[in-house]
NUKE-631869 format. One record per residue (C-alpha): residue number from 0; x, y, z. Coordinates in nm, 2 decimals, always signed. Each point is the difference from the previous one (the first is absolute). Example, Ala and Ser with C-alpha at 12.3 -4.5 7.8 and 13.67 -1.06 7.14 Angstrom:
2
{nr->0 xx->+1.23 yy->-0.45 zz->+0.78}
{nr->1 xx->+0.14 yy->+0.34 zz->-0.07}
// end
This chain:
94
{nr->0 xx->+7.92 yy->+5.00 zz->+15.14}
{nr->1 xx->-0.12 yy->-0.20 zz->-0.24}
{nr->2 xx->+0.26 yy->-0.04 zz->-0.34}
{nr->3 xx->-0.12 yy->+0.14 zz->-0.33}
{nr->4 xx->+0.02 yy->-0.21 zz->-0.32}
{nr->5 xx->+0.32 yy->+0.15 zz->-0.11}
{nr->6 xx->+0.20 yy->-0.08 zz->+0.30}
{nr->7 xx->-0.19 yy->-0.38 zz->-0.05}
{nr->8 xx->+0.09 yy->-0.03 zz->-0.34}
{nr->9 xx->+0.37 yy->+0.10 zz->+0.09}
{nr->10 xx->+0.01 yy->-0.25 zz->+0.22}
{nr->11 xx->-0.12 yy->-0.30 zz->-0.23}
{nr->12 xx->+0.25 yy->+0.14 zz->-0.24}
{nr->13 xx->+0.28 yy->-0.01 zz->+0.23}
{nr->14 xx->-0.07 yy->-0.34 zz->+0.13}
{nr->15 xx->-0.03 yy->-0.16 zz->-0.35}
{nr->16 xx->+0.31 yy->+0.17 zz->-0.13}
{nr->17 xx->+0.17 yy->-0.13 zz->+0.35}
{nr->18 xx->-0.11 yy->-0.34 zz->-0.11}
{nr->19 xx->+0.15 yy->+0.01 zz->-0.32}
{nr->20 xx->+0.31 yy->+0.16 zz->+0.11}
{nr->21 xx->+0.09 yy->-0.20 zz->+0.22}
{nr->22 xx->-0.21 yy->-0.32 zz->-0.05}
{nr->23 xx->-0.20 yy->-0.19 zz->+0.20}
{nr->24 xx->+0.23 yy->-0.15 zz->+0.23}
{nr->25 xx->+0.16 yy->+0.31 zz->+0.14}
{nr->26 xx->-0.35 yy->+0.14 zz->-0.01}
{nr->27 xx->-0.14 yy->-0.23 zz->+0.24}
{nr->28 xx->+0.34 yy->+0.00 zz->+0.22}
{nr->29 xx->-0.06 yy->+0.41 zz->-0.02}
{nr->30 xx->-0.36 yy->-0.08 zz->+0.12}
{nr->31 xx->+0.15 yy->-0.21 zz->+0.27}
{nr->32 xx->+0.30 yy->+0.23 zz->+0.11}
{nr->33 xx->-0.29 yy->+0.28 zz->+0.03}
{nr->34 xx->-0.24 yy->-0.17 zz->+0.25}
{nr->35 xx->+0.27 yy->-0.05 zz->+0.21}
{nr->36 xx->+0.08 yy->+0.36 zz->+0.04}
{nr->37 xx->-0.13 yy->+0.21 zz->+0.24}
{nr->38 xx->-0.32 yy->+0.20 zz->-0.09}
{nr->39 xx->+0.13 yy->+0.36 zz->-0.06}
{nr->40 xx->+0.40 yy->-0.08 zz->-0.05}
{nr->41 xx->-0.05 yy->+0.20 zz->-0.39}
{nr->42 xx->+0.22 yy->-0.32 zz->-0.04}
{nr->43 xx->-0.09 yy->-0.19 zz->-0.36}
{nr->44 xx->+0.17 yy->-0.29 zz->-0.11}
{nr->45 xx->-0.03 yy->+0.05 zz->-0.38}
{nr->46 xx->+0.28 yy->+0.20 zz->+0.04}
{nr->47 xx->+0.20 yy->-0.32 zz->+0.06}
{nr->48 xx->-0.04 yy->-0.10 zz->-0.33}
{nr->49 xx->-0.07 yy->+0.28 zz->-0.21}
{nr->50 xx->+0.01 yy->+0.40 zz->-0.03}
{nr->51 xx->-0.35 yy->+0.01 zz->+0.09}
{nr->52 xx->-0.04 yy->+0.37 zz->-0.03}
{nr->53 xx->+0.03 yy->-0.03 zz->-0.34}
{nr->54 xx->-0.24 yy->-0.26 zz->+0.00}
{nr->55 xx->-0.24 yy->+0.24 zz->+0.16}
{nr->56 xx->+0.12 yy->+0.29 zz->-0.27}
{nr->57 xx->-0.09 yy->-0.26 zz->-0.27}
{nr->58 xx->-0.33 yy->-0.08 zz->+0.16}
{nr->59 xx->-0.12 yy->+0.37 zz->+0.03}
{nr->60 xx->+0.13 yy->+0.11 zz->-0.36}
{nr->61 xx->-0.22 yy->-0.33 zz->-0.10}
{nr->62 xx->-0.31 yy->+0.13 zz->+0.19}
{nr->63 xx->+0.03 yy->+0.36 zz->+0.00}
{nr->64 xx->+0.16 yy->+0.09 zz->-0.30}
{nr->65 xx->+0.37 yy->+0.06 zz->-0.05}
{nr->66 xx->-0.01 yy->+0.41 zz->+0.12}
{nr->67 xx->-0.02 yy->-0.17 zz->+0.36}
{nr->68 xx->+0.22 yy->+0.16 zz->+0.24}
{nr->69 xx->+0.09 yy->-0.13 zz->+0.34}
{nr->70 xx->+0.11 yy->+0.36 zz->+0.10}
{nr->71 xx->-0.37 yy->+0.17 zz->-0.06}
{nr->72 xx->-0.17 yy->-0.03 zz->+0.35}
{nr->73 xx->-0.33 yy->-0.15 zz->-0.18}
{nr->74 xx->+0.23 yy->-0.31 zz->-0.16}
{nr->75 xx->+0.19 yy->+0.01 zz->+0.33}
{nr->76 xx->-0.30 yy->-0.10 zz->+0.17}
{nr->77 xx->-0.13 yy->-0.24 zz->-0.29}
{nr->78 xx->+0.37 yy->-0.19 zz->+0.03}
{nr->79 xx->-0.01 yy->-0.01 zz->+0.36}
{nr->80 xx->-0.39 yy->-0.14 zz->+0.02}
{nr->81 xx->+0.07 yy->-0.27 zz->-0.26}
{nr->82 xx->+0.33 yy->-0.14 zz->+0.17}
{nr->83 xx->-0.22 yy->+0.01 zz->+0.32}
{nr->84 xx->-0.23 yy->-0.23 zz->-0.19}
{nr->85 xx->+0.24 yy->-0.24 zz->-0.20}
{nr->86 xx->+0.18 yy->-0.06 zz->+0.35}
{nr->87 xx->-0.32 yy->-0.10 zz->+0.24}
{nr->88 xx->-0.10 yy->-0.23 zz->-0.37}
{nr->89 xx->+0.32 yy->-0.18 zz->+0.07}
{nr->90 xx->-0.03 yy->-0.01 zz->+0.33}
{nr->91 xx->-0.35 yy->-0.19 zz->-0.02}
{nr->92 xx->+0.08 yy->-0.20 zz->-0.31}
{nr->93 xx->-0.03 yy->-0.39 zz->+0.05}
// end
């Protein structure tokens, strides 16, 4: 299923808010930690350095608008799509 320009828009969000969160040195070592992970473990390694699930809240109130709400089924999915996304970006970011 291809992603819709929401769930790609959350995900740019995310990883540039990840960037400045954190900063570019525990980005890349986040980037690095991920690749070695096996594909499907749900594990993330932003979570090492940050409460990334904020970072994602932040990125969809950016993008959607601040009514989002992780609990309706639609931003459910929208979430869920753009973490997808943001976490096979770092997994194939030089």
């Amino acid at each position: 299923m291809k992603p819709n320009s929401t769930a790609i828009a959350i995900a740019a969000a995310f990883l540039a808010q990840l960037h400045e969160e954190i900063g570019p040195a525990r980005f890349r070592h986040v980037v690095l930690l991920n690749r070695k992970e096996k594909k499907g473990s749900g594990v993330c390694h932003s979570h090492d350095f940050c409460d990334a699930n904020m970072t994602m809240l932040a990125a969809c109130e950016k993008v959607v608008g601040p009514h989002f709400d992780n609990t309706e089924d639609n931003h459910t999915a929208l979430w869920n799509a753009a973490w997808s996304l943001a976490f096979n970006w770092m997994r194939r970011a030089s």
